[in-house]
N, CA, C and O atoms as a GROMACS GRO file, in nm:
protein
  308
    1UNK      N    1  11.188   7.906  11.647
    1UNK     CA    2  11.180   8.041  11.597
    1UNK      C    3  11.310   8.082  11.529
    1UNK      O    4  11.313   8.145  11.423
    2UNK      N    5  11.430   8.037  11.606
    2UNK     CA    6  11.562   8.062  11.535
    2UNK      C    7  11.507   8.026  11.381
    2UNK      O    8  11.455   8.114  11.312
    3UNK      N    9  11.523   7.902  11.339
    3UNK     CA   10  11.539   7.825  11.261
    3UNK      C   11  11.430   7.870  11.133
    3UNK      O   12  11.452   7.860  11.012
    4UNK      N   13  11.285   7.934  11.214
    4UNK     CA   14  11.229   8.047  11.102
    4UNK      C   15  11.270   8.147  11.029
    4UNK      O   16  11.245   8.180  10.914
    5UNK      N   17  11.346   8.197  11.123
    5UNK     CA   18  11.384   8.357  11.103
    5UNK      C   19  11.524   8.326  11.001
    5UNK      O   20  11.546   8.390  10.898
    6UNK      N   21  11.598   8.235  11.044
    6UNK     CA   22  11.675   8.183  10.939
    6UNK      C   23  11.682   8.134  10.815
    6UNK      O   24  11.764   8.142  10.723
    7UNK      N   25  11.564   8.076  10.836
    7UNK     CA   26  11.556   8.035  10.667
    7UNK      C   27  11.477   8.141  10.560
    7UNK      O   28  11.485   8.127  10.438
    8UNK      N   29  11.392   8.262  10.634
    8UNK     CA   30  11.350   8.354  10.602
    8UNK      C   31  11.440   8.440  10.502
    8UNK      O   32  11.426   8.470  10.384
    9UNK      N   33  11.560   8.473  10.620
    9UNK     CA   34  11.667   8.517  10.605
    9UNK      C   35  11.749   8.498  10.453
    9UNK      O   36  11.772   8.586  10.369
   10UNK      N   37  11.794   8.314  10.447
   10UNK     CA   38  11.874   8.271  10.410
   10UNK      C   39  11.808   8.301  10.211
   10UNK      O   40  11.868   8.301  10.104
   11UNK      N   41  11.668   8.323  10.247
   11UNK     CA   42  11.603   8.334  10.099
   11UNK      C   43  11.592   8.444  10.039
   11UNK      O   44  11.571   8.466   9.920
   12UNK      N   45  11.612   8.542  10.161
   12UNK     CA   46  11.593   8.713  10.085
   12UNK      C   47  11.746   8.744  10.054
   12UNK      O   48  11.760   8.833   9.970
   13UNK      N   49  11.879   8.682  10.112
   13UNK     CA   50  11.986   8.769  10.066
   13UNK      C   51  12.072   8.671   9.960
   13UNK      O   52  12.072   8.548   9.970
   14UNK      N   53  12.150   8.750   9.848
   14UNK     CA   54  12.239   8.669   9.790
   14UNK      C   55  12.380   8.573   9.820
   14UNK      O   56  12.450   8.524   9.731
   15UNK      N   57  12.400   8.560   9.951
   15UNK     CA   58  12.490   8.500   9.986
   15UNK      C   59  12.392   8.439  10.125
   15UNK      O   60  12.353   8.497  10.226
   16UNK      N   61  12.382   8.344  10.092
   16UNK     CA   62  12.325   8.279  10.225
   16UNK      C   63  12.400   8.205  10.315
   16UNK      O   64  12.359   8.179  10.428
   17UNK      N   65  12.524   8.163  10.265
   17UNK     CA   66  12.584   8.118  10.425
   17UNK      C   67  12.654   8.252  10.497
   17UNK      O   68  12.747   8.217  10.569
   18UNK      N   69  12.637   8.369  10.496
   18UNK     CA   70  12.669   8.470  10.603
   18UNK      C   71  12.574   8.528  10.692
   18UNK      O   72  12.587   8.614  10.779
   19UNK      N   73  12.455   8.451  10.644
   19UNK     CA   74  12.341   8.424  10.770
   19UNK      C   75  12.384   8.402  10.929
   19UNK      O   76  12.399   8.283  10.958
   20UNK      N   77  12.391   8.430  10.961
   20UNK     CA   78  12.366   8.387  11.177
   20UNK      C   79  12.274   8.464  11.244
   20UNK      O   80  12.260   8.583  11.272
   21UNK      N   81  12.191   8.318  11.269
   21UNK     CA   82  12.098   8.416  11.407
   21UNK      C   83  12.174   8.325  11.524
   21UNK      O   84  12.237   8.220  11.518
   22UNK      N   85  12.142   8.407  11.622
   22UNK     CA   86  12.153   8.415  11.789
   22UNK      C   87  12.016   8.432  11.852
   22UNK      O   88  11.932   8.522  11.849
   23UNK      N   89  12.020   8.334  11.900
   23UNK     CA   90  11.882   8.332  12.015
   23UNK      C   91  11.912   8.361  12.147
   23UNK      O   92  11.999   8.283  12.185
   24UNK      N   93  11.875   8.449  12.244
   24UNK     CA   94  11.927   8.426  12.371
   24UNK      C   95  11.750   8.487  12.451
   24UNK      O   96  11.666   8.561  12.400
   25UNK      N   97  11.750   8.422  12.582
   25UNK     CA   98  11.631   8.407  12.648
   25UNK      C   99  11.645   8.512  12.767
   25UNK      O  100  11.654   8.449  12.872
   26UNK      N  101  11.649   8.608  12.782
   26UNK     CA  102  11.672   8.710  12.896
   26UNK      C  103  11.599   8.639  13.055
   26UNK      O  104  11.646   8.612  13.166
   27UNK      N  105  11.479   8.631  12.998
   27UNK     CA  106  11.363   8.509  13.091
   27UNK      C  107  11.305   8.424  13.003
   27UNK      O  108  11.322   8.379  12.890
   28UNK      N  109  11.216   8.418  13.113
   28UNK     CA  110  11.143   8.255  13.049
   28UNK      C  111  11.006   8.311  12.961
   28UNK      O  112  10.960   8.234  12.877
   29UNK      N  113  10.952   8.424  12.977
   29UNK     CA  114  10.905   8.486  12.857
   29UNK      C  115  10.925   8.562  12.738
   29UNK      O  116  10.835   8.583  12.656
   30UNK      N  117  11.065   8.613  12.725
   30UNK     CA  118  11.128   8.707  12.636
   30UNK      C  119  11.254   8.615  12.561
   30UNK      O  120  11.340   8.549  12.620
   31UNK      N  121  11.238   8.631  12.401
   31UNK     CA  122  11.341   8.567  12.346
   31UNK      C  123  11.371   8.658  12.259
   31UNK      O  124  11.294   8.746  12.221
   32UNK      N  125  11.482   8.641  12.223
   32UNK     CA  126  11.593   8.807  12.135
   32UNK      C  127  11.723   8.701  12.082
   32UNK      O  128  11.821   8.636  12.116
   33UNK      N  129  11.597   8.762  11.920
   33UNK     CA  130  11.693   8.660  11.838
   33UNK      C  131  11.766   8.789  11.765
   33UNK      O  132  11.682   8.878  11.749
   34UNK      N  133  11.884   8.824  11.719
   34UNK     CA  134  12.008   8.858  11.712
   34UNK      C  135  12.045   8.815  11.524
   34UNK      O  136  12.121   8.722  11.494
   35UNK      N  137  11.991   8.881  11.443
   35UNK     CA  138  12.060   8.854  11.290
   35UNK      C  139  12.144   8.943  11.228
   35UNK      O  140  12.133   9.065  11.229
   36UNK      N  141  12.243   8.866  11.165
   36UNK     CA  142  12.355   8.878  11.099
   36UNK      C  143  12.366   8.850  10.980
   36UNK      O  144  12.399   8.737  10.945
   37UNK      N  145  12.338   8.954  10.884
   37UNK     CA  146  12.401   8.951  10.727
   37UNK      C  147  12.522   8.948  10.707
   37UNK      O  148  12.599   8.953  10.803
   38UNK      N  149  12.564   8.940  10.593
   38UNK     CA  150  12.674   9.046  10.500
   38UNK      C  151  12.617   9.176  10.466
   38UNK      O  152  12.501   9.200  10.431
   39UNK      N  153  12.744   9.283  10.484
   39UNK     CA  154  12.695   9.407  10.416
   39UNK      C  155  12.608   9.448  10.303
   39UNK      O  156  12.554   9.559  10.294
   40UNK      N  157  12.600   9.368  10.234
   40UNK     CA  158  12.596   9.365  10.105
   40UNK      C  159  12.437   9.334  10.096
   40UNK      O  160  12.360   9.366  10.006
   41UNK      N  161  12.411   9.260  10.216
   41UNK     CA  162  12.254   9.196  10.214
   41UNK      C  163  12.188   9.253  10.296
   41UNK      O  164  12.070   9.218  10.293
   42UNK      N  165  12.221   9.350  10.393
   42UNK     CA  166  12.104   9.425  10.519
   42UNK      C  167  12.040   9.481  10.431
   42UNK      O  168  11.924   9.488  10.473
   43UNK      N  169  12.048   9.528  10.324
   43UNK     CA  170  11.910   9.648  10.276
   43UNK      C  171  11.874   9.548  10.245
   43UNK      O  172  11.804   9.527  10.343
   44UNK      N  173  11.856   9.399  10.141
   44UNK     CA  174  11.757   9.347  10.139
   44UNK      C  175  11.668   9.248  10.259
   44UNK      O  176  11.554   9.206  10.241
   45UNK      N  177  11.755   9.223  10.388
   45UNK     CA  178  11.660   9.162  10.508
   45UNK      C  179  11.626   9.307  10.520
   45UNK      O  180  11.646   9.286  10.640
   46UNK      N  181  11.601   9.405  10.515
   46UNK     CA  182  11.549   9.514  10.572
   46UNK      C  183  11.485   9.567  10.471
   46UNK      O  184  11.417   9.640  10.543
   47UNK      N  185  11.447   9.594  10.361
   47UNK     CA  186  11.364   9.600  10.230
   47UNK      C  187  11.340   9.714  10.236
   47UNK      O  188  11.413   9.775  10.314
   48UNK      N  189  11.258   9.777  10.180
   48UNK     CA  190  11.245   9.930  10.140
   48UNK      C  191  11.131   9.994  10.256
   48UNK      O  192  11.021   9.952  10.291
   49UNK      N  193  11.180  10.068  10.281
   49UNK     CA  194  11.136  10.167  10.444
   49UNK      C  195  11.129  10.036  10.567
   49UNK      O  196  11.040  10.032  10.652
   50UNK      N  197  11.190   9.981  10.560
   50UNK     CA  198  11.154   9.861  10.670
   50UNK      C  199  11.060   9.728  10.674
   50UNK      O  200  11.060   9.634  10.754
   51UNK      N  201  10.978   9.753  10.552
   51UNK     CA  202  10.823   9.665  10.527
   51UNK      C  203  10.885   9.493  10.566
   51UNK      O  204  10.836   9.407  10.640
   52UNK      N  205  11.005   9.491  10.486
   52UNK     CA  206  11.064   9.307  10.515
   52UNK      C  207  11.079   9.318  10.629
   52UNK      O  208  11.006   9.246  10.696
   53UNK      N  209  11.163   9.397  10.694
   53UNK     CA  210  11.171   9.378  10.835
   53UNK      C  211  11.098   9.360  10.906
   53UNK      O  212  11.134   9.283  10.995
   54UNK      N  213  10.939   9.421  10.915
   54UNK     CA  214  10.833   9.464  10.967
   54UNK      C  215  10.780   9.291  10.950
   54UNK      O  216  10.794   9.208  11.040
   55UNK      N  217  10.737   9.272  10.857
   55UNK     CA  218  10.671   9.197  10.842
   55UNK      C  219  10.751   9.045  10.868
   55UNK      O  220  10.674   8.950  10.854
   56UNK      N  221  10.867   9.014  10.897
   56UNK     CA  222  10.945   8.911  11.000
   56UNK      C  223  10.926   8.908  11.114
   56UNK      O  224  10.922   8.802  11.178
   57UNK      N  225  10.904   9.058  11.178
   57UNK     CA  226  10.873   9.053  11.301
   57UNK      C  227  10.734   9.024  11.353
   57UNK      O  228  10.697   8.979  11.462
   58UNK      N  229  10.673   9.059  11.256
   58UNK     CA  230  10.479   9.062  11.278
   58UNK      C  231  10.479   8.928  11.277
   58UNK      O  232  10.396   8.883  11.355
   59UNK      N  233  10.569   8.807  11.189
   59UNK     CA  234  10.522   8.706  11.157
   59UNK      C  235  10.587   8.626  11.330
   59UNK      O  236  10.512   8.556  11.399
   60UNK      N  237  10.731   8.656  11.369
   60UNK     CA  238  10.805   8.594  11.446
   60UNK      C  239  10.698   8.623  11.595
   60UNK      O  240  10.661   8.530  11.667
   61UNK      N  241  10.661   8.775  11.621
   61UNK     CA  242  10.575   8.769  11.746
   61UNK      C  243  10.440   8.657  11.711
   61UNK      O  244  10.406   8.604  11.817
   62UNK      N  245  10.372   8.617  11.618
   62UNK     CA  246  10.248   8.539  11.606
   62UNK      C  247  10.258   8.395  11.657
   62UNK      O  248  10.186   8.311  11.709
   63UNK      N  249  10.441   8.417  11.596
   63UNK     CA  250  10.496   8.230  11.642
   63UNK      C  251  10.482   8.257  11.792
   63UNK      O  252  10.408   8.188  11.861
   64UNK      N  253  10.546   8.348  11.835
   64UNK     CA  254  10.639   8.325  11.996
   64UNK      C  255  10.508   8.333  12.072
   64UNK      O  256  10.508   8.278  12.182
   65UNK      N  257  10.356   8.412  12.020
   65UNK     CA  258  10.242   8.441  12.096
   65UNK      C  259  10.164   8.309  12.129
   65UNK      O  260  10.108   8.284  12.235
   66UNK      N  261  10.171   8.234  12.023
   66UNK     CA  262  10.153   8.056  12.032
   66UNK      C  263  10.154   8.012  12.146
   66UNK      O  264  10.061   7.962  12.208
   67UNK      N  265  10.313   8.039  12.195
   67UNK     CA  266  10.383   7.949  12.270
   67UNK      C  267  10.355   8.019  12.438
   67UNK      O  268  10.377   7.982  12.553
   68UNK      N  269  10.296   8.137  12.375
   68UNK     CA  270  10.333   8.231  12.528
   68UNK      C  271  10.428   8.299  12.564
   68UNK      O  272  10.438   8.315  12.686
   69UNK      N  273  10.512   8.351  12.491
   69UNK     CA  274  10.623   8.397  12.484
   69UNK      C  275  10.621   8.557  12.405
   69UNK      O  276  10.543   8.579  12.313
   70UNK      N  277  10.703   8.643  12.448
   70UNK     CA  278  10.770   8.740  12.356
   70UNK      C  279  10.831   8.781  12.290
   70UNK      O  280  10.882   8.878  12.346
   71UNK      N  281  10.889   8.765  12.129
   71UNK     CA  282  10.994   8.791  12.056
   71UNK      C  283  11.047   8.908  12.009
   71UNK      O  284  10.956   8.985  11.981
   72UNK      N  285  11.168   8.960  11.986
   72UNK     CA  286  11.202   9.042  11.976
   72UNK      C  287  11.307   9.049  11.830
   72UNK      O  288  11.396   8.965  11.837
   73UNK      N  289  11.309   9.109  11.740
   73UNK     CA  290  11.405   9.078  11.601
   73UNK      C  291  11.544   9.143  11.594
   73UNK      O  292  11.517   9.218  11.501
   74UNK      N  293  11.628   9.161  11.612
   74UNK     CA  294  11.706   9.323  11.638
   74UNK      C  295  11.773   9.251  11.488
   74UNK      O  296  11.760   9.130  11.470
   75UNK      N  297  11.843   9.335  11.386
   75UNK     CA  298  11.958   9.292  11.266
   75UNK      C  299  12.021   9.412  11.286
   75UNK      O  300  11.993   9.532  11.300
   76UNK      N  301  12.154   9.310  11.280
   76UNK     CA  302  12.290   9.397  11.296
   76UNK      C  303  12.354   9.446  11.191
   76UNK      O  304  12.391   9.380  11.094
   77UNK      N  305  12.367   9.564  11.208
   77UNK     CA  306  12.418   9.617  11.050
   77UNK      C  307  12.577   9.543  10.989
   77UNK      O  308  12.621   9.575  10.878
   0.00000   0.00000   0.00000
């Protein structure tokens, strides 16, 4: 899921190596992956009223629902 959300990532902003996600597992059903732009690139991972955002997350819970799991997206300004 990291490795989705990353390359997702790495295609919507103009500087792609200031990409970092963080995965961390609270439990064994909840995962909270943690992304990191450049300034310069949060409005475009976050797109106009939220819709990119929205729709990373709609796509990332379908993965994690697969598996049995819960995902969570948070991006850090």
């Amino acid at each position: 899921m990291k490795e989705f959300i990353e390359f997702i990532s790495k295609h919507l902003v103009d500087n792609p190596d200031s990409v970092d996600v963080d995965e961390k597992t609270p439990d064994e059903k909840k995962i909270v992956l943690t992304l990191k732009v450049g300034a310069e690139d949060v409005g475009k991972v976050i797109g106009k009223q939220g819709k990119t955002a929205q729709a990373m997350r709609t796509l990332l819970t379908a993965i994690a629902a697969k598996e049995g799991k819960r995902a969570i997206l948070e991006i850090l300004d």
